[in-house]
Steps between C-alpha positions, in 0.01 A plus 500: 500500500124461511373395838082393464291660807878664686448704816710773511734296753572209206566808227740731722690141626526395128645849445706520787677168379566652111671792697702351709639274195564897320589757760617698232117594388366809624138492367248246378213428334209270580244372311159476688255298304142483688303184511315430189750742324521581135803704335299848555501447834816472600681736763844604518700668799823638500678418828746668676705258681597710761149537609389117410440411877192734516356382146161326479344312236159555317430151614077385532464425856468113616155380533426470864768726595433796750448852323820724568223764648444227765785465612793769712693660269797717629405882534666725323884614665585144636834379410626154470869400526683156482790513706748236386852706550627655806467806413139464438531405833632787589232745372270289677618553807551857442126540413433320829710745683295746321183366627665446836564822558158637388350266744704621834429867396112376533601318829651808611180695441302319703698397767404139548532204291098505379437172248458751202872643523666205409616384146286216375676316250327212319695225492475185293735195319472296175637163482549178254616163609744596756391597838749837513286789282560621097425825623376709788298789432399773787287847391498838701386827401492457120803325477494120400832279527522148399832362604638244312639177731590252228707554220603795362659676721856412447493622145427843592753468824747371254495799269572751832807316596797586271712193646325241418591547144853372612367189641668182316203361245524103712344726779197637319278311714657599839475870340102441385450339852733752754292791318173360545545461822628894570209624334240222696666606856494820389076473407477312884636754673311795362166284471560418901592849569142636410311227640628514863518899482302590801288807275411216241108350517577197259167387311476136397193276375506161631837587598596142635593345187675808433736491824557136440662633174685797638642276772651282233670738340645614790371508921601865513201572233255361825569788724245728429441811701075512455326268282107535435383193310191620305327203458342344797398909546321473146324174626426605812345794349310335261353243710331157428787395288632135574812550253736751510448775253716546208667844461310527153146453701620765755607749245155419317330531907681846603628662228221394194776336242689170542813395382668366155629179671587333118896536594430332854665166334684611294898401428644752751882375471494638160712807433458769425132460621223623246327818558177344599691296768668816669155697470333220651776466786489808552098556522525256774707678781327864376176403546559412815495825586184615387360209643653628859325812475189391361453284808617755723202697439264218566 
């Protein structure tokens, strides 16, 4: 297929489609022809498919477009995992724990419960048409987890529970639905755990529309422990502004790069979500972080 002026978004979901329809292909080869291309010029890279989520095409860069050394770019060490299965669940919670932990020890060092001894997690949702979120994404440390809320977690439930292969086929959708279900209670529960823990600083930007979201999905997601909404801090910081600042414009403001923001409306039912779509997710709860600290030390 030959797609005139692609970004590397159209190429990898054209290629993600051709794999899906052969799952028996291990490796493939695309065919990058440049604008204004003759035969000489042609480029060919071999892809492993096992490593197809992190691969980026020599694509020109769209006229008016911000240049990628503009904009935040994750540093190097961050990790980004979509949790759509309990038992990605699981090891997120377990990293939490982790963190947890790390955080009383500091609490325990200095004896009081000082601002800078609690774990600030950045905390923010993605949503379609519905009001309940596609996915909720929080940050700590350099750990980035965007949980998925929508649709595929009862295939990966499905898979860990041995029974359900007995199931009668006329109840396939009761199976599909009972599943989906488990594995959505299950992401509630562990999502409501963290925000009401009383160690957590959640982080939010314009967190309103946000909590209007959470509550949807469920009212046990609107207990939160300590919540620190960023933005009217950035605006009350930067003065003289009758609008509220985007998170792009603070980012630009405190930290001198703004954000990629072409996934912002994007189709974010769609699974499995592309790369750029989890990276961008993603950026949006870490950044928060930096953002935290960078206005801390105004």
């Amino acid at each position: 297929h030959l797609l005139k002026g692609s970004t590397s978004t159209a190429l990898k979901e054209l290629i993600g489609n051709a794999l899906r329809a052969h799952q028996e292909v291990q490796t493939c080869e695309l065919t990058i022809l440049p604008q204004g291309f003759s035969r000489q010029h042609v480029k060919v890279k071999q892809i492993n498919i096992s490593k197809l989520q992190t691969f980026t095409a020599d694509v020109p860069t769209l006229e008016g477009s911000s240049s990628c050394c503009d904009l935040m770019h994750f540093e190097e060490g961050v990790k980004i995992r979509f949790i759509h299965d309990v038992q990605g669940l699981k090891e997120m919670d377990e990293c939490f724990t982790e963190a947890i932990l790390a955080t009383r020890c500091r609490l325990d060092a200095r004896g009081d419960t000082d601002d800078s001894s609690f774990l600030r997690i950045g905390v923010d949702t993605e949503w379609w048409e519905e009001s309940t979120p596609s996915v909720v994404q929080l940050a700590w440390n350099k750990q980035c987890w965007v949980v998925d809320t929508k649709c595929s977690g009862w295939v990966q439930t499905r898979l860990t529970r041995p029974n359900i292969g007995q199931v009668e086929p006329t109840d396939e959708r009761f199976v599909k639905r009972t599943a989906h279900e488990t594995y959505v209670d299950s992401a509630i529960s562990v999502l409501a755990a963290i925000f009401a823990h009383p160690w957590v600083e959640t982080l939010g930007w314009g967190f309103k529309g946000d909590m209007e979201h959470l509550n949807a999905l469920s009212p046990e997601l609107g207990s939160i422990s300590r919540l620190v909404d960023l933005q009217p801090i950035v605006q009350n910081a930067i003065g003289d502004m009758k609008s509220q600042p985007s998170l792009s414009c603070a980012c630009r403001v405190f930290l001198g790069k703004g954000l990629d923001k072409a996934q912002q409306c994007s189709y974010w039912d769609r699974r499995p979500l592309l790369f750029e779509q989890l990276q961008y997710a993603a950026m949006d709860a870490y950044v928060l972080l930096h953002l935290n600290a960078a206005l801390r030390d105004i």
